[in-house]
N, CA, C and O atoms as a GROMACS GRO file, in nm:
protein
  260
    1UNK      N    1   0.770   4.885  -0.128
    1UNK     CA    2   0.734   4.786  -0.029
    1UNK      C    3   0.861   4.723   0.025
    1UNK      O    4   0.950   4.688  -0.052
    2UNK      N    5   0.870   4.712   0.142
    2UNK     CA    6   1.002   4.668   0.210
    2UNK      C    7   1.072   4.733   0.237
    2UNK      O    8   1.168   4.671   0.283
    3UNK      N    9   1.089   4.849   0.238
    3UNK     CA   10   1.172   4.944   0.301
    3UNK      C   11   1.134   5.069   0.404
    3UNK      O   12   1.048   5.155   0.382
    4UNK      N   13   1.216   5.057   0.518
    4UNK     CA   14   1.185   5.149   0.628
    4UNK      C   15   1.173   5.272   0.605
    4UNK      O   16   1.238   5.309   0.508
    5UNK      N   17   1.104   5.363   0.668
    5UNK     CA   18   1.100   5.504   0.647
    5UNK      C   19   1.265   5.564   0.732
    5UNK      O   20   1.297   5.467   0.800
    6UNK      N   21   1.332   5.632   0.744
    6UNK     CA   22   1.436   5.670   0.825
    6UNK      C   23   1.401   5.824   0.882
    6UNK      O   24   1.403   5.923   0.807
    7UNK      N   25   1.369   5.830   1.023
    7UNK     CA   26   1.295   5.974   1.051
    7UNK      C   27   1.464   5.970   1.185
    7UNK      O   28   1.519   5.874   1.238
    8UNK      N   29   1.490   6.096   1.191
    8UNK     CA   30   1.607   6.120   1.279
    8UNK      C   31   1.755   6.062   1.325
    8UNK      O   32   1.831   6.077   1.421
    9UNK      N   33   1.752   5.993   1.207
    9UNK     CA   34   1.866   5.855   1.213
    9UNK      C   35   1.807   5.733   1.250
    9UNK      O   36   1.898   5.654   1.275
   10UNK      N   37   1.701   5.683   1.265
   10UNK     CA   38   1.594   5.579   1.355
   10UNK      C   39   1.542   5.532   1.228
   10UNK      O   40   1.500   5.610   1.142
   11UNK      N   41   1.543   5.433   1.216
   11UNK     CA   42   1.429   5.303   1.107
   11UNK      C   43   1.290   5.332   1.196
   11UNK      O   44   1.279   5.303   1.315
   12UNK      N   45   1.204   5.383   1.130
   12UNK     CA   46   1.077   5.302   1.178
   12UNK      C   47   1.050   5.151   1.157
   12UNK      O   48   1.112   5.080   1.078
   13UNK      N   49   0.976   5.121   1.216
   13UNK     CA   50   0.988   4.985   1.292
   13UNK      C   51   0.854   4.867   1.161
   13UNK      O   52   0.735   4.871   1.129
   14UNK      N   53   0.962   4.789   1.132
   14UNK     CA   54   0.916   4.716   0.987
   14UNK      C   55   0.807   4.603   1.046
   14UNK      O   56   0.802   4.557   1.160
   15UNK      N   57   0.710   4.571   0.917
   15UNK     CA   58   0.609   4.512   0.967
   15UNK      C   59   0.635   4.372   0.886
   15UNK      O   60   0.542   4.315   0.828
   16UNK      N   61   0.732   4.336   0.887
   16UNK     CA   62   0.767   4.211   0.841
   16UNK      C   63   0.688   4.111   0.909
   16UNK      O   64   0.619   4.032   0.844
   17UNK      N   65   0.694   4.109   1.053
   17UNK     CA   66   0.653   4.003   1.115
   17UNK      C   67   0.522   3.983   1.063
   17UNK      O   68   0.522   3.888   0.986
   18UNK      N   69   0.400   4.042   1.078
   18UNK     CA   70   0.244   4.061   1.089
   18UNK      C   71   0.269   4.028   0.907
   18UNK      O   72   0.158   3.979   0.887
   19UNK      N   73   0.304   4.025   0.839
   19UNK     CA   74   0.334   4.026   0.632
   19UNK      C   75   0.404   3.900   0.661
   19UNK      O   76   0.317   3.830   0.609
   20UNK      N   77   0.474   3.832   0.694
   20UNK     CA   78   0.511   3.701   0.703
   20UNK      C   79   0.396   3.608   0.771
   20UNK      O   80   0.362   3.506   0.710
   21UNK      N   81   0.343   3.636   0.880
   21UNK     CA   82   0.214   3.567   0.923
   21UNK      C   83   0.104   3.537   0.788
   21UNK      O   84   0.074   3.425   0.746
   22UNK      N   85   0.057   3.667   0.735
   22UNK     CA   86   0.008   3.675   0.648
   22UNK      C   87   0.029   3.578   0.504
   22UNK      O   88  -0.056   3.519   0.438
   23UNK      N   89   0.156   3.587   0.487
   23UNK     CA   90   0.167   3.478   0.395
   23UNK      C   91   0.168   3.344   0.465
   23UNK      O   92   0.074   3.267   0.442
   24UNK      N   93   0.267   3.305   0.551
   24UNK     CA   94   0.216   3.162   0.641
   24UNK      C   95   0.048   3.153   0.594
   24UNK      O   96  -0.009   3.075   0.517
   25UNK      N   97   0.016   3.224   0.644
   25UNK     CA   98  -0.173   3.164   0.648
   25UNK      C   99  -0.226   3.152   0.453
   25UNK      O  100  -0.321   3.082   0.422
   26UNK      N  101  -0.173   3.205   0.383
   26UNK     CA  102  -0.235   3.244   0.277
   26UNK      C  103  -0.190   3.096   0.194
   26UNK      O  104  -0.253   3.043   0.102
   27UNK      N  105  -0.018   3.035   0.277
   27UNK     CA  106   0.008   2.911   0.190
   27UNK      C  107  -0.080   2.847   0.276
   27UNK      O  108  -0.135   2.766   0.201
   28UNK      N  109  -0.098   2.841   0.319
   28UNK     CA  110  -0.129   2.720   0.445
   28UNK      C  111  -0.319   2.700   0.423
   28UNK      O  112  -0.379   2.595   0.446
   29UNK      N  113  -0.364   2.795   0.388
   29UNK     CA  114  -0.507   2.771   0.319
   29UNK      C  115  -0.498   2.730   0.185
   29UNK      O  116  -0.594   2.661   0.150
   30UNK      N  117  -0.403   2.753   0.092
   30UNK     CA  118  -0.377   2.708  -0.033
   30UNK      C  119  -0.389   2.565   0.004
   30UNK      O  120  -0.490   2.495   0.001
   31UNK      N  121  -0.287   2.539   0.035
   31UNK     CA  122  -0.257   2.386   0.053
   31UNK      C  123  -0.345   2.333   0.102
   31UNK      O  124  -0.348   2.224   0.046
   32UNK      N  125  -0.444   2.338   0.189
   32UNK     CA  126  -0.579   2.297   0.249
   32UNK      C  127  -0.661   2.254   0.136
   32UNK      O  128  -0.687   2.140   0.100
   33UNK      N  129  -0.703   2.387   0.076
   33UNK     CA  130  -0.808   2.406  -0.082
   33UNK      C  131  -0.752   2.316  -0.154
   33UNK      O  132  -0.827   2.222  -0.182
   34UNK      N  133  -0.643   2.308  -0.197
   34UNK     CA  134  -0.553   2.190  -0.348
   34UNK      C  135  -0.571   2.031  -0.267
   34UNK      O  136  -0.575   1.922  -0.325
   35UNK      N  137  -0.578   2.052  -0.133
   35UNK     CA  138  -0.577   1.886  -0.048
   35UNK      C  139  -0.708   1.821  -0.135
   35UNK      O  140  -0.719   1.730  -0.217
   36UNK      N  141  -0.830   1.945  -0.056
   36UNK     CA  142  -0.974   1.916  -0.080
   36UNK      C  143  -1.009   1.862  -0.195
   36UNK      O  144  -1.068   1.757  -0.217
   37UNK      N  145  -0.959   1.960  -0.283
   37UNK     CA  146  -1.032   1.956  -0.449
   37UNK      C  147  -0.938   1.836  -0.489
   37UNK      O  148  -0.997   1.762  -0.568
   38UNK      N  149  -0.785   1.784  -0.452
   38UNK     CA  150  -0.759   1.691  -0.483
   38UNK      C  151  -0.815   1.545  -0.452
   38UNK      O  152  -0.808   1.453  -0.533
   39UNK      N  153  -0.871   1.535  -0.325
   39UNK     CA  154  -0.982   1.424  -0.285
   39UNK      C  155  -1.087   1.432  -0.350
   39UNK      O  156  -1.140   1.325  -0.377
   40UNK      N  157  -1.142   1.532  -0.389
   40UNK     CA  158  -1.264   1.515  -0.432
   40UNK      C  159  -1.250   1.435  -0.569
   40UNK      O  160  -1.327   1.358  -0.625
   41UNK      N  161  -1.108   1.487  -0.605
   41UNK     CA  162  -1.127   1.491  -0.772
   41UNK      C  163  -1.083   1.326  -0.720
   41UNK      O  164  -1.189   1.266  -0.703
   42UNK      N  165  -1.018   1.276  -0.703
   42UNK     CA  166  -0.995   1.109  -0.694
   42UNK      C  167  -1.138   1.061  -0.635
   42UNK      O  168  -1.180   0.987  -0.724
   43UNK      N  169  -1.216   1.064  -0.552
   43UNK     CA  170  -1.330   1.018  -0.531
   43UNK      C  171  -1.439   1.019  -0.638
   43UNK      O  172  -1.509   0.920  -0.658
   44UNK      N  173  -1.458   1.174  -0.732
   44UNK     CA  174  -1.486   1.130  -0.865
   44UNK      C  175  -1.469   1.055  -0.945
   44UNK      O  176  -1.548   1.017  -1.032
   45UNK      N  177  -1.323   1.014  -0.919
   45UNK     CA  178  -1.260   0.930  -1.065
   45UNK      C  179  -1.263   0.774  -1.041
   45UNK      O  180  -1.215   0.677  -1.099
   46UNK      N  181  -1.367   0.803  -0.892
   46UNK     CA  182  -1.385   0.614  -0.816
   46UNK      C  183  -1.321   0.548  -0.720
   46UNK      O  184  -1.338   0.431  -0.684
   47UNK      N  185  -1.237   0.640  -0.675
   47UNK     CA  186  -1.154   0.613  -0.599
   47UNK      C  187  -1.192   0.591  -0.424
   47UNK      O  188  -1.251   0.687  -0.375
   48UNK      N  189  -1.171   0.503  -0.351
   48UNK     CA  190  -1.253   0.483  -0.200
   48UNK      C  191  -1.188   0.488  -0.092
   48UNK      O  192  -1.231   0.466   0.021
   49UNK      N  193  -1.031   0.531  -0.142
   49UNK     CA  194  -0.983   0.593  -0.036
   49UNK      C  195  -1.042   0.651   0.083
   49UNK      O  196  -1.149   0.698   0.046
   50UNK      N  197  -1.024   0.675   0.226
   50UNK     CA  198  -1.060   0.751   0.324
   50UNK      C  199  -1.206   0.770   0.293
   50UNK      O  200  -1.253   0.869   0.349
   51UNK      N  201  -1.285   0.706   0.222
   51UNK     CA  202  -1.418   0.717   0.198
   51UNK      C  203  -1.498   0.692   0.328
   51UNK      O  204  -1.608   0.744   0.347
   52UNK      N  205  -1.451   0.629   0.396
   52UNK     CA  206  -1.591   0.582   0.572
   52UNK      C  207  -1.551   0.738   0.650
   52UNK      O  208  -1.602   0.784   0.753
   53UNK      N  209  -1.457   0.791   0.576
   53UNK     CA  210  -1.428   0.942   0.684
   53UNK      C  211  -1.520   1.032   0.648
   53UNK      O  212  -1.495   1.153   0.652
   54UNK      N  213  -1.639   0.981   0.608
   54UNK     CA  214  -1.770   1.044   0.528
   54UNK      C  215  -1.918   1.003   0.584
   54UNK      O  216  -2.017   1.074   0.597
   55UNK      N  217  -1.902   0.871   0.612
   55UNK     CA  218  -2.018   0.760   0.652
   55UNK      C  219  -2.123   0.766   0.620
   55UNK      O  220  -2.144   0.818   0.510
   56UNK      N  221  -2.219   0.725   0.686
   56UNK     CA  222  -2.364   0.695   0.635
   56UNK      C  223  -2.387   0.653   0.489
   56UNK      O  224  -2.302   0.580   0.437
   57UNK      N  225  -2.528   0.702   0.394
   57UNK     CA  226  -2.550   0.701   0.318
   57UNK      C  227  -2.425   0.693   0.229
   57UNK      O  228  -2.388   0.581   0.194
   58UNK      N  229  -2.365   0.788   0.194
   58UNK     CA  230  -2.267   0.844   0.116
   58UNK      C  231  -2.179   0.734   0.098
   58UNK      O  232  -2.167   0.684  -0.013
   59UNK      N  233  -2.110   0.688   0.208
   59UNK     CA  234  -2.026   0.568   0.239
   59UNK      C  235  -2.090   0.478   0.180
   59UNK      O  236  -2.029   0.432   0.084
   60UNK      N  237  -2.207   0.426   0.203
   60UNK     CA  238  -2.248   0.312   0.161
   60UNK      C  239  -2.290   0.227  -0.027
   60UNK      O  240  -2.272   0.121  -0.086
   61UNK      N  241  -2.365   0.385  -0.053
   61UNK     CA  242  -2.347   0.386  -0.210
   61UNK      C  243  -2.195   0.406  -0.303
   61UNK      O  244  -2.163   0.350  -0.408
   62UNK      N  245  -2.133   0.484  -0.239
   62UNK     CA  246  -1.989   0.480  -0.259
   62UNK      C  247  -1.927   0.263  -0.289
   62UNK      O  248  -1.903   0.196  -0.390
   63UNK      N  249  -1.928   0.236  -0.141
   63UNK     CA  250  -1.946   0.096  -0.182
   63UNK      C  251  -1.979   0.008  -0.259
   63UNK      O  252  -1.910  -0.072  -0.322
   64UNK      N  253  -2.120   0.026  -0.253
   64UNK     CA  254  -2.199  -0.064  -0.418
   64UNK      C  255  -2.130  -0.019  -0.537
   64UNK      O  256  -2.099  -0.103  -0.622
   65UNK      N  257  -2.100   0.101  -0.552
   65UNK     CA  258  -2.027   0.087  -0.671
   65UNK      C  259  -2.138   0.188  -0.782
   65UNK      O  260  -2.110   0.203  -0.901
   0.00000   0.00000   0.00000
């Protein structure tokens, strides 16, 4: 993995770019998922942070406690 084929003195042409995208997106959903499950897990533990970014019902029992 990572290395060009060499056909006639010529590199075929590396797919770095489209494999770098690929990882961009693969951290970049990581970090999304670890955000989530990290809010959730503080909203479990009672926490009311960013809680009205939820509203209604949810918000409101959240409140009472």
């Amino acid at each position: 993995m990572g290395k060009a084929e060499v056909r006639n003195g010529q590199s075929a042409p590396a797919t770095t770019g489209l494999y770098a995208v690929r990882i961009i997106s693969a951290h970049a959903a990581a970090i999304v998922a670890f955000s989530y499950a990290a809010m959730s897990l503080y909203w479990a533990a009672g926490g009311h942070a960013l809680v009205s970014t939820i509203g209604g019902y949810v918000e409101q029992l959240a409140r009472r406690g």
